[in-house]
C-alpha positions in Angstrom: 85.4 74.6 88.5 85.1 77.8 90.3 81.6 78.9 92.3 81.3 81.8 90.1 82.4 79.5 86.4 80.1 76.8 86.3 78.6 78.5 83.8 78.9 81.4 81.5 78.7 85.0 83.3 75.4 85.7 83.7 73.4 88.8 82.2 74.5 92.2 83.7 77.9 90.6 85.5 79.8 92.5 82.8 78.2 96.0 83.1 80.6 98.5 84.2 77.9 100.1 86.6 79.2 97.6 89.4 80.7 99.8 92.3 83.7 97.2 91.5 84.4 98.3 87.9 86.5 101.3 88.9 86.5 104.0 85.8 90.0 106.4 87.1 93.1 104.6 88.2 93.5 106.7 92.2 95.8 104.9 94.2 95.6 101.0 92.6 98.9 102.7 90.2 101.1 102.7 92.9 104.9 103.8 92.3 106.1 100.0 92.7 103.5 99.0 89.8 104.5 102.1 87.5 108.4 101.7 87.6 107.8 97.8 86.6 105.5 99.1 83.6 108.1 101.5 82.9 111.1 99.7 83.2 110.2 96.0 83.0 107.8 96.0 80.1 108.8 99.6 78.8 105.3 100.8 78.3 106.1 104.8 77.9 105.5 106.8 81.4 102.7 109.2 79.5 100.6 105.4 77.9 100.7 103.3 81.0 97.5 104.4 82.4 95.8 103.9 78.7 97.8 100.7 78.9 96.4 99.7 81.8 92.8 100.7 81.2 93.4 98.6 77.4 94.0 95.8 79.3 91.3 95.4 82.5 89.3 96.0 79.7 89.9 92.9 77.7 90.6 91.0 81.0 87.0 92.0 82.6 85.6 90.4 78.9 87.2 86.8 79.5 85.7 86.8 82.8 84.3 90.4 85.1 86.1 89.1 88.7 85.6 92.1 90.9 89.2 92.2 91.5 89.4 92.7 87.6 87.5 96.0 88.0 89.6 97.0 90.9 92.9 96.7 89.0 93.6 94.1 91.3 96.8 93.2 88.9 98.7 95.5 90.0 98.8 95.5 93.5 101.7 92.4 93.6 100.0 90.1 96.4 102.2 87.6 96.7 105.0 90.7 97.9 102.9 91.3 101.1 102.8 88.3 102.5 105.1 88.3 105.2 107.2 85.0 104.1 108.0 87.1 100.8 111.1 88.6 101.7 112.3 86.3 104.1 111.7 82.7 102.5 109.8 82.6 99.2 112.5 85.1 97.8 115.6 83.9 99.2 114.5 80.3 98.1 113.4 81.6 94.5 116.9 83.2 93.6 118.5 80.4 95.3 116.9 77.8 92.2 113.6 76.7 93.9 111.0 76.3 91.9 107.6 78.0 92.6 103.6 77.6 90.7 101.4 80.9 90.9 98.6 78.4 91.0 95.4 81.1 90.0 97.3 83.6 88.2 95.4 86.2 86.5 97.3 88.4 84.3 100.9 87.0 86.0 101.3 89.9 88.4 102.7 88.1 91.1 105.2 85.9 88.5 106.6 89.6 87.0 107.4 91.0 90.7 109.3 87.9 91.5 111.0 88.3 88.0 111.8 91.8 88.8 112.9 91.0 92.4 115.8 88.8 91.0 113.9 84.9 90.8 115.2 83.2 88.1 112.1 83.2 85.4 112.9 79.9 84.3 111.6 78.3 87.1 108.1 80.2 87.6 105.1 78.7 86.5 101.5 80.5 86.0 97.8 78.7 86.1 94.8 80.0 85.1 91.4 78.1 84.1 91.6 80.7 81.2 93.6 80.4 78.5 93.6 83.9 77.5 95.2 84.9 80.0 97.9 84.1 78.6 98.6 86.1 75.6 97.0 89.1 77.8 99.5 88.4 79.9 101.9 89.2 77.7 100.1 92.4 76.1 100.5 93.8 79.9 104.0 93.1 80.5 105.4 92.5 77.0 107.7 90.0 78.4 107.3 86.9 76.3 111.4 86.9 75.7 111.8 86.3 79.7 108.8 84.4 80.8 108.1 82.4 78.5 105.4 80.5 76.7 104.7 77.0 77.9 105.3 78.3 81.9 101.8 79.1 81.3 99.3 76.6 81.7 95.6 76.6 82.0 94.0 74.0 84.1 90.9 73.3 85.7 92.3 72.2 89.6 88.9 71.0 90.2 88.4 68.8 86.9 87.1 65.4 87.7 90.3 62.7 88.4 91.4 61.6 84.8 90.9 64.7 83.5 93.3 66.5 85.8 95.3 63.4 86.2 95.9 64.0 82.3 95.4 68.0 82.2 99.0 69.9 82.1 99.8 70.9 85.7 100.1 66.8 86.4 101.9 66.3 82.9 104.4 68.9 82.3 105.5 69.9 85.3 104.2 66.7 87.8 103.6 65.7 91.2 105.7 66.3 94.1 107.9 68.6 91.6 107.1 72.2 93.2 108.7 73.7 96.2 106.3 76.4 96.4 102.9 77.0 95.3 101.3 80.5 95.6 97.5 80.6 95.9 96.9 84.4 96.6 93.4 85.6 96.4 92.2 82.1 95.1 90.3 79.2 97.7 88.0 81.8 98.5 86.4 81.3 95.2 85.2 77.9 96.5 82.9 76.2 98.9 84.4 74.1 101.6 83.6 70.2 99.5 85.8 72.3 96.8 88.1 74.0 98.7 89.3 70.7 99.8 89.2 68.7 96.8 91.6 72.0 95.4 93.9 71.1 98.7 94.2 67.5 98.0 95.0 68.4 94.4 97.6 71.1 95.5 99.5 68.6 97.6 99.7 65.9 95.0 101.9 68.9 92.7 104.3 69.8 96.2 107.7 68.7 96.5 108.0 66.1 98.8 110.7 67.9 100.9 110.5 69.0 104.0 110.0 72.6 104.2 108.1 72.8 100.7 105.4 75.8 100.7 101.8 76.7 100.3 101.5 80.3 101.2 99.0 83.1 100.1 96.1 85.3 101.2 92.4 85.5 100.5 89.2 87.0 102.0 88.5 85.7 105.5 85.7 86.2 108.1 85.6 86.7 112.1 82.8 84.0 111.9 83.8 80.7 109.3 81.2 79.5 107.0 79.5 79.1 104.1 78.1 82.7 102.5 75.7 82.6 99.5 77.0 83.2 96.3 75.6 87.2 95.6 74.3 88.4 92.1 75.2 89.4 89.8 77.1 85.7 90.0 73.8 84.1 91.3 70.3 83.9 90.0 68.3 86.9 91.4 65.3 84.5 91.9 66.8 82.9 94.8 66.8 79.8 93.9 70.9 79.7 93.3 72.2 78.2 96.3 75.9 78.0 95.6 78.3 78.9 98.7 81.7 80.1 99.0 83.2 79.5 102.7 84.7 81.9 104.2 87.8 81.3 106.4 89.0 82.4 109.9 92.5 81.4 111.2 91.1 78.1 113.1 88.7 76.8 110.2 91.5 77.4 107.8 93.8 75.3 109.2 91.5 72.6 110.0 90.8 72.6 106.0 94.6 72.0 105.6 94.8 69.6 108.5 91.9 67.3 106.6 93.7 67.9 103.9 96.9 66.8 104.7 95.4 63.5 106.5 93.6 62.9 103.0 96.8 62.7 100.7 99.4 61.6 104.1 101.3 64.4 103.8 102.4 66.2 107.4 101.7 69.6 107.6 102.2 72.3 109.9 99.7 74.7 108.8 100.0 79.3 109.8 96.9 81.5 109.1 96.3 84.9 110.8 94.3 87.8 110.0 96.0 91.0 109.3 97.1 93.5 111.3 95.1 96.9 111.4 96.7 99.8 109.5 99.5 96.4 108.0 100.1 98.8 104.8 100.5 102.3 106.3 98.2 104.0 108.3 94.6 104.9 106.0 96.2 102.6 103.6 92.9 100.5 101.9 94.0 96.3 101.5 90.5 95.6 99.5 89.0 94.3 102.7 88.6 97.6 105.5 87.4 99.9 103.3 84.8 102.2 104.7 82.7 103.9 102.3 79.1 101.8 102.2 78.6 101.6 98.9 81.7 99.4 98.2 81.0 96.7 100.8 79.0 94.9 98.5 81.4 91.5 98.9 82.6 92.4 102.1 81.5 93.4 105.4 81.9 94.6 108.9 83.5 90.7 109.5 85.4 90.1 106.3 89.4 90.4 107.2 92.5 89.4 104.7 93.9 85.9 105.6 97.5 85.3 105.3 98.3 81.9 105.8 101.2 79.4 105.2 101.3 75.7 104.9 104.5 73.7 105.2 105.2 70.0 104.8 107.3 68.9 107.7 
């Protein structure tokens, strides 16, 4: 299970005096996730920021990620990375099949939807099952994507369990010829972040050319960092990690990996580009003002990174 989920959120995680609980959409609304609200899930142009503010709401109760509070949902991850366009879309309309292994509210599932992928091969995970319904309060699209493409699992559960959980059962191993983990091993400490790896390659198509691809918080200097409160015990005697990834750590992750299940690999992970979005453009990760560094730092970088089985 997650760093931060081995047990129930702690006192205080879901005040919304965290710098990370944002109270006025600014530019987290962009025009891209307005016309979808508008058009995709025909929430009215003058309620989509009540919409919006409705659901974070209910999501930051399940569980108060930061990227909850930051809206995170709609900024469409998965259509930055730069295989989007170029492979995971062409693929997707041409009938592959693809898992947004992570998922949150489905963001990523509704842009490829909207993009022209065929919905009925898009699959969601989440370890919460709420998500789903949520899911479907936000985008109001449970005639397109639909129910049962959702499935809450635990990728960490102990070997029967996930063995018997749904991601190995209804959909199966080696039956997936892409697998999106966006914002999502970062959540883990190495021992866990590999164990998720192993599991993640058991689920991939055993095709040549079959993708992992995603992004996550990374740092100049790889390592372990100490879990922070208001996720940890403030008496500092929590000493859960999450590790922190640069290009060469993350690929020897993969690499292991890969050796672990005999699956060949050849494994991409670089840190983005300055200014990637636009010029002054914040990606989560270089903002500036002090006060909302509190999970990042002058190191942290976004990691985009691909794995493919050769």
């Amino acid at each position: 299970m997650a760093q931060m989920l081995d047990r129930p959120a702690p006192d205080g995680a879901r005040s919304v005096s965290w710098p990370w609980y944002h109270h006025v959409l600014t530019t987290e609304l962009t025009a891209d996730a307005r016309k979808i609200l508008e058009k995709y899930s025909g929430i009215p142009p003058e309620d989509v920021e009540s919409h919006i503010y409705s659901i974070r709401d209910k999501a930051w109760g399940i569980f108060p990620w930061p990227c909850v509070g930051e809206f995170w949902f709609l900024r469409f991850g998965l259509a930055l990375h730069p295989l989007y366009k170029t492979m995971v879309l062409p693929r997707l309309k041409a009938g592959s099949s693809m898992l947004d292994l992570g998922s949150c509210l489905g963001q990523d599932i509704r842009k490829c939807i909207v993009d022209g992928a065929p919905a009925e091969n898009l699959y969601a995970s989440d370890l919460f099952i709420e998500y789903e319904s949520l899911s479907y309060d936000l985008w109001r699209d449970e005639d397109v994507f639909r129910p049962g493409q959702f499935l809450a699992d635990d990728i960490l559960a102990d070997n029967d369990s996930f063995t018997r959980g749904p991601l190995m059962t209804q959909i199966g191993p080696g039956q997936l010829d892409i697998i999106s983990i966006t914002m999502f091993l970062h959540l883990f400490n190495w021992r866990n972040q590999l164990r998720a790896a192993t599991r993640i390659l058991r689920l991939l198509s055993h095709k040549p050319g079959s993708l992992i691809l995603g992004s996550q918080a990374g740092s100049v200097n790889a390592g372990e960092l100490p879990l922070k409160p208001p996720f940890a015990d403030t008496a500092g005697v929590d000493k859960r990690t999450v590790f922190r990834h640069n290009p060469e750590s993350f690929e020897r992750l993969w690499t292991e990996a890969g050796q672990a299940v005999g699956v060949p690999l050849r494994v991409t992970a670089v840190f983005q580009a300055p200014d990637a979005f636009g010029k002054g453009v914040d990606s989560g990760f270089d903002i500036s003002p002090k006060e909302k560094r509190y999970f990042t730092g002058a190191e942290t970088r976004r990691l985009y990174f691909s794995v493919m089985r050769v």
